[in-house]
C-alpha positions in Angstrom: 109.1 99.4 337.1 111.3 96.9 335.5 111.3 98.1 331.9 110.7 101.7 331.6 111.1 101.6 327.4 107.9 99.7 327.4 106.0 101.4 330.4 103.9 103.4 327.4 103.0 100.4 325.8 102.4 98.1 329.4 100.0 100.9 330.2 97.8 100.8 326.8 98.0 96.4 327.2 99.3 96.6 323.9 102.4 95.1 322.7 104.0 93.8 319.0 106.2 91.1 318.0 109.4 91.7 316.6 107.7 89.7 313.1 105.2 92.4 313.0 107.2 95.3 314.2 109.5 94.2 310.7 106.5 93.5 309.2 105.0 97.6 309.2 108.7 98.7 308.8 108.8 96.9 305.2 105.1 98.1 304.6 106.3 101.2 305.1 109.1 100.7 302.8 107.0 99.5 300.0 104.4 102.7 300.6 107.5 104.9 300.1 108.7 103.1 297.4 105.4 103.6 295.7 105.9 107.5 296.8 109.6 108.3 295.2 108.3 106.3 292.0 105.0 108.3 291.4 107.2 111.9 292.0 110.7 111.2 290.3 109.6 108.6 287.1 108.9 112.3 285.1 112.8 112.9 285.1 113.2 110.2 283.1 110.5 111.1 280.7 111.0 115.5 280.5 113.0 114.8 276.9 110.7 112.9 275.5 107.6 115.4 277.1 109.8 118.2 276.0 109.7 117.2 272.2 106.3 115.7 272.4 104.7 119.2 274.4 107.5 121.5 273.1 108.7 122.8 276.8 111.6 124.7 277.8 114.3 123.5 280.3 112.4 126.3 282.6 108.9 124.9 282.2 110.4 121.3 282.4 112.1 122.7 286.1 108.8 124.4 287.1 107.4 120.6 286.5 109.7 118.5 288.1 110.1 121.1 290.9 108.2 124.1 292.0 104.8 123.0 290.8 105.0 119.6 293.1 106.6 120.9 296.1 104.7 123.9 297.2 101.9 121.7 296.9 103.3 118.9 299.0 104.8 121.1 301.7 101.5 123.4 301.7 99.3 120.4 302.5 101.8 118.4 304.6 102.0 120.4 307.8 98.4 120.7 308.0 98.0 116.6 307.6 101.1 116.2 309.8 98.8 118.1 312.1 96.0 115.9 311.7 98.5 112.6 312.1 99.2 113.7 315.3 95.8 113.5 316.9 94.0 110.6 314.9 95.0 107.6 313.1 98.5 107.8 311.3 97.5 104.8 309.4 94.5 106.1 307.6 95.9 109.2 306.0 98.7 107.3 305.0 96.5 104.8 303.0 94.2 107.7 301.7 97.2 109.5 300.5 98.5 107.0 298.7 95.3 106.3 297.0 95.2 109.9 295.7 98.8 110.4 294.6 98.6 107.2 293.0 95.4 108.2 290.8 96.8 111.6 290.0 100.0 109.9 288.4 97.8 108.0 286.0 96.4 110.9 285.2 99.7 112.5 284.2 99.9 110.2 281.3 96.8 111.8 280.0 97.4 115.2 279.6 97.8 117.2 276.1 99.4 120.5 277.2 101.5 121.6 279.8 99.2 123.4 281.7 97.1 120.3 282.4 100.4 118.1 282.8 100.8 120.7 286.1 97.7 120.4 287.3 97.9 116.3 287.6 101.4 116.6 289.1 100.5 119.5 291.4 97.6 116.2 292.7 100.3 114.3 293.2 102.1 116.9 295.3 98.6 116.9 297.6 98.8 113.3 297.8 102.3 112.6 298.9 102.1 115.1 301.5 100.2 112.6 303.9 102.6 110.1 303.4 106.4 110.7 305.7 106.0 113.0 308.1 103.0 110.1 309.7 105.4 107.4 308.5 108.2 108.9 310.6 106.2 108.9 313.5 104.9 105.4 313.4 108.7 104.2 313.1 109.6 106.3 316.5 106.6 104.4 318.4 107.8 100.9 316.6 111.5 101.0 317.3 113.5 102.3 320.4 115.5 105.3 319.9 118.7 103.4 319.8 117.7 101.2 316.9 115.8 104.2 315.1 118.3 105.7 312.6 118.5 102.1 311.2 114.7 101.7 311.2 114.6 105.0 309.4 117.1 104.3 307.2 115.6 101.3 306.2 112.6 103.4 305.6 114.4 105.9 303.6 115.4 102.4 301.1 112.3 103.6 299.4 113.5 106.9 298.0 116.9 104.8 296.0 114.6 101.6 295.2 111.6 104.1 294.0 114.0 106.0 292.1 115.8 102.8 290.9 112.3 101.5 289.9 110.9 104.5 288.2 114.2 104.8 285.5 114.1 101.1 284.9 110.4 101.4 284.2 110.1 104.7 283.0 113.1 104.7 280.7 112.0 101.0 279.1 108.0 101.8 278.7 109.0 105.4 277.4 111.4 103.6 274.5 108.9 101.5 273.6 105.3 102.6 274.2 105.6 106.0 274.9 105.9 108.3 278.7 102.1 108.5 278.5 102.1 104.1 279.2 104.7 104.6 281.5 102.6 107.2 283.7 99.7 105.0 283.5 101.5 102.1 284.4 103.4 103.4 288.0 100.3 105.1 289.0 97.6 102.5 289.1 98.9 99.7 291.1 99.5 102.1 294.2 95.4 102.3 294.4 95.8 98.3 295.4 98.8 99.0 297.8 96.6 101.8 299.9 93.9 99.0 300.9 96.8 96.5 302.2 97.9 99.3 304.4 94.8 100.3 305.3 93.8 96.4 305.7 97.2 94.9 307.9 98.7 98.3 309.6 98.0 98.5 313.2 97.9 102.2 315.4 100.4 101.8 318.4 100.0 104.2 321.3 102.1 107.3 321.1 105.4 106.7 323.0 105.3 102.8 322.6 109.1 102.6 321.5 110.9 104.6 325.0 110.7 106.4 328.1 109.0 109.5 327.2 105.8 111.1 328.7 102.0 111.1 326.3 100.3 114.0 328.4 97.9 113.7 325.5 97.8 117.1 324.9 98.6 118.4 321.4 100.4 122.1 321.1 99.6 125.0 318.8 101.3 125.1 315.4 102.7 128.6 316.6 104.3 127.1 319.9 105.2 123.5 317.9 107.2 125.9 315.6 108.6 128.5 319.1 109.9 124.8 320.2 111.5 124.0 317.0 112.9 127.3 316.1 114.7 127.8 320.0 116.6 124.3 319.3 119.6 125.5 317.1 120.1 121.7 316.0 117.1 121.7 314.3 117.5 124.8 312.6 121.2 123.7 311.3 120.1 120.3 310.3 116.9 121.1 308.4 118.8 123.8 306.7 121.4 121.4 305.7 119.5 118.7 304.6 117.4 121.0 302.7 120.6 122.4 300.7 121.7 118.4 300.2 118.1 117.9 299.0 118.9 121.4 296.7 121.7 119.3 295.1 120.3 115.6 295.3 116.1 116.5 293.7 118.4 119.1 290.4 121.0 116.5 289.7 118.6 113.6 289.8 115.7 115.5 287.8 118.3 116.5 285.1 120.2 113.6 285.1 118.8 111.5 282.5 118.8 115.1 280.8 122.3 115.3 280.7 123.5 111.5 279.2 120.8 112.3 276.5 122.2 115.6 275.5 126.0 115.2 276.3 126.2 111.6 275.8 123.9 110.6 273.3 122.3 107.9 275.6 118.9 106.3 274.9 116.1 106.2 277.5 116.2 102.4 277.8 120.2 102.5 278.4 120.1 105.5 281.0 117.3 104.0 282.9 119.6 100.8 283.5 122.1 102.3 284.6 120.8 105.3 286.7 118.6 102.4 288.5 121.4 100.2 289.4 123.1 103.3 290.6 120.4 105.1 292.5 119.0 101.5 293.9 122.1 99.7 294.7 124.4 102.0 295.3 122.5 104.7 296.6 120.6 101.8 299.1 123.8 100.5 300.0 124.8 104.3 301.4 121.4 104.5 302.9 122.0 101.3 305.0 125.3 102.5 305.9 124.5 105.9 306.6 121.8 104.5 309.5 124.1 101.6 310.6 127.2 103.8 311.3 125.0 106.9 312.7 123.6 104.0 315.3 127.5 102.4 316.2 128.8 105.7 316.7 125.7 107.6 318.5 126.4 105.2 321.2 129.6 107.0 321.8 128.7 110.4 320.9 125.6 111.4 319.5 126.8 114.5 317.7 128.1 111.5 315.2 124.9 111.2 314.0 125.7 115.1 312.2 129.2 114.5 311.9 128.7 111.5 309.9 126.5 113.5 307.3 128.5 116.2 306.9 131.6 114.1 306.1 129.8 111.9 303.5 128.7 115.2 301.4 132.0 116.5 301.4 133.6 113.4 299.9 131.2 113.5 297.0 133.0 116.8 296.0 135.8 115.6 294.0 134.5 112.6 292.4 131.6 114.7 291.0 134.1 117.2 289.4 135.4 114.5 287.3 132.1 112.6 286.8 130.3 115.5 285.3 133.5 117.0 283.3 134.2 113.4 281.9 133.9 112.6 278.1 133.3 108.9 278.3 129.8 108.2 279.3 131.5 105.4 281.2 133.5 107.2 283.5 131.1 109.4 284.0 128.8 106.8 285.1 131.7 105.0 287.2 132.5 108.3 288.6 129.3 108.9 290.1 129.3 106.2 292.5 131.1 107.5 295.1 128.5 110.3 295.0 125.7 108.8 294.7 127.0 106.0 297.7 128.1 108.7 300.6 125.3 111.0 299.1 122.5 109.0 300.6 124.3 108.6 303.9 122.4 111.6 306.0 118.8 109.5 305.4 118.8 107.8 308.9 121.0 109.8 311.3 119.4 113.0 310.1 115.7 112.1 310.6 116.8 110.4 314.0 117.5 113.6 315.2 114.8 115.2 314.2 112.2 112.5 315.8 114.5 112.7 319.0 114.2 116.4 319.3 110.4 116.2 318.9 107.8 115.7 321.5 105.7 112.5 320.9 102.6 114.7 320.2 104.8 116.5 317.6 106.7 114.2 315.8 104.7 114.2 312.6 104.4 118.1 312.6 107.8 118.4 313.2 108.9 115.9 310.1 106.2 118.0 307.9 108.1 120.8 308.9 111.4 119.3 308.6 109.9 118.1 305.2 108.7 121.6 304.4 112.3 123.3 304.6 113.7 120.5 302.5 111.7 120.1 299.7 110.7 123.8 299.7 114.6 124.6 299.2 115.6 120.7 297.6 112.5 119.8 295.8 111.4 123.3 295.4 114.3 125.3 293.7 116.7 122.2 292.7 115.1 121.2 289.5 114.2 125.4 288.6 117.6 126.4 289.6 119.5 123.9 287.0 116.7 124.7 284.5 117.1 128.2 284.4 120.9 127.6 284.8 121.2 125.4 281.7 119.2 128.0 280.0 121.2 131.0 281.0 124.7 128.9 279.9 123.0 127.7 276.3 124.7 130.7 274.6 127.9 129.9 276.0 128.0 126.0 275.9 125.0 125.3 273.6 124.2 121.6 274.6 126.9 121.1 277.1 124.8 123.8 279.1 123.2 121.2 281.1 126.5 119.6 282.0 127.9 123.3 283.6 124.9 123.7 285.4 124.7 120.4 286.9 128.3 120.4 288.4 127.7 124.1 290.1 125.0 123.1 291.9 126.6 120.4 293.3 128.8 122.6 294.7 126.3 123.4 297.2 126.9 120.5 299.0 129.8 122.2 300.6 127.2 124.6 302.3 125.3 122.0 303.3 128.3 120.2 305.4 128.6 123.3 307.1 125.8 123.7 308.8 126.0 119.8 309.9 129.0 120.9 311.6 126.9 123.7 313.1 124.7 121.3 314.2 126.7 119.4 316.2 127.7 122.4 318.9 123.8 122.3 320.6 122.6 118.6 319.4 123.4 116.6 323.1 121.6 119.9 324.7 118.6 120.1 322.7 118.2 116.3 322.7 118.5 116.4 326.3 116.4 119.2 327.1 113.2 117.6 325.6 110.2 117.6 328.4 108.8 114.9 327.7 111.8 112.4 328.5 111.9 110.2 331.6 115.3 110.3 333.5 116.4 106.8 334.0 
């Protein structure tokens, strides 16, 4: 057999353009855009929900956090599931039709209590969106051109984010956070039918060498196979304490300049969106870019590489958050923010590499479940209740003490990146369904 990385695909008579292969990947893109708008635009509206609703920083956390991602993570395994026997496309779509509808319906609600249930809807919905996404990518693109491909993919989380403070924090000034929920949420309904419309299902396997016995494992022995590769339990572990760091800081961010800098929401959605889209894009790209160069020499670079990057955020977020100019506070935060988003690509490489193809989306959802159980989960709650506990110390400046500890978490994280690294060529290796070549 003269090409061995397409025999999956030669088998099935189906093959894909490069044109359309790019084609899904920036569909893709746009879906996840869509995603990272619809869950992080309420972090640019909690003040003015706060004074509108009268919340505390603790109901505010419970909001941004808790209340969406044991939600998402609860429904995403058993979707993931479901993504890896039938069509990945069409759960995709159908989630993205749901979350969509429930943000709109966010701008509706007149008490806290119904403000969680819409944004607990939204947790539902999103949950059918990455873990099938990352598994569409790995049967698109070859294994050596995957952390770019899923780094590109990952572009949605800094463009959503950049998108959701530049529209959130200018609606908000002007009409109000209820418009701004309306307005994010509604087009999404639209973007589901294109996907469902122009997104083809390619065999499992397509992209490499691997084996599709067809034969899908128990959730108990999908998790056994997990659990017994240590590189999986490091890096999920570690991404999941970045994710602690990287959902609190950017939940509370536009928090912060309000309170400690005296920022309005049109002026800190401008900024935080060119810093989270450019810069934090920029470190994306180059997070996927390097973890491909250098996995060609080594493959325990693809950890390395994220573990370096999180501990040169350290120092320059000392000074960013401790700064008294709301300039060099924001110039001081991109360094962060840039080697911050590095791990995007190289970390869910690994992850898809360690995974059978009948497994790959399970094993993302429950990638996905440790990181926003832990980031997502407890980020937002942990600076909430942090702030709060520091209020009769610091009074207003509370939010500005509890921001820079958690960051120091970060320096866990790296650890167990390094950890990661001791087993990763093993466990990659040692995957049955690979075909020596």
């Amino acid at each position: 057999m003269s090409d061995v990385s397409n025999a999956p695909a030669q088998q099935a008579g189906v093959s894909f353009t490069d044109n359309y292969r790019r084609y899904v990947l920036g569909i893709l893109v746009v879906v996840y855009v869509f995603n990272f708008i619809d869950r992080q635009i309420l972090s640019i509206l909690l003040q003015p929900i706060k004074l509108d609703l009268g919340l505390s920083d603790t109901q505010l956390g419970l909001l941004s956090g808790i209340a969406f991602a044991v939600f998402y993570v609860g429904f995403g395994i058993p979707l993931a599931r479901l993504a890896d026997r039938s069509s990945r496309v069409n759960i995709i779509s159908g989630s993205l039709a749901v979350w969509s509808a429930m943000t709109a319906v966010c701008g509706l609600a007149q008490n806290f209590w119904q403000l969680l249930a819409a944004r607990i809807g939204v947790g539902i919905g999103e949950a059918g969106c990455s873990p099938p996404a990352h598994s569409l990518i790995s049967d698109y693109f070859a294994p050596e051109s995957r952390a770019t491909a899923l780094s590109i993919y990952s572009l949605g989380i800094p463009i959503g984010v950049m998108v959701g403070f530049l529209v959130g924090g200018w609606i908000e000034e002007y009409f109000g956070w209820r418009v701004a929920f309306l307005v994010v949420g509604l087009p999404g309904i639209l973007m589901a039918i294109l996907v469902r419309m122009t997104i083809k299902e390619p065999p499992r396997g397509h992209s490499e060498p691997v084996r599709d016995h067809g034969v899908q494992l128990r959730l108990a022995e999908v998790a056994g196979y997990l659990w017994g590769r240590r590189a999986f339990r490091h890096v999920a572990f570690a991404a999941g304490l970045h994710a602690f760091v990287g959902y609190g800081v950017i939940s509370w961010l536009p928090s912060f300049l309000a309170r400690s800098h005296q920022m309005g929401g049109a002026e800190i959605g401008t900024w935080l969106a060119l810093l989270a889209g450019i810069v934090g894009g920029l470190g994306t790209l180059a997070g996927g870019y390097l973890g491909d160069r250098y996995a060609k020499r080594d493959r325990r670079w693809y950890v390395w590489l994220s573990a370096i990057s999180l501990l040169l955020t350290i120092p320059f977020s000392i000074f960013a958050f401790l700064a008294e100019s709301k300039y060099w506070a924001l110039t001081l935060y991109i360094l962060p923010t840039f080697f911050g988003a590095f791990y995007h690509g190289p970390t869910l490489a690994v992850i898809q590499g360690l995974a059978q193809v009948r497994m790959r989306a399970i094993s993302a959802a429950v990638y996905l479940f440790i990181v926003n159980l832990v980031g997502l989960g407890l980020g937002p709650l942990a600076v909430g209740v942090l702030s709060d506990l520091l209020t009769p110390s610091f009074g207003v400046e509370s939010l500005r003490y509890a921001l820079l500890g958690v960051f120091m978490v970060n320096i866990w994280s790296a650890i167990h990146y390094f950890f990661a690294a001791r087993t990763l060529r093993a466990d990659l290796d040692s995957n049955p369904d690979r075909i020596a070549v």
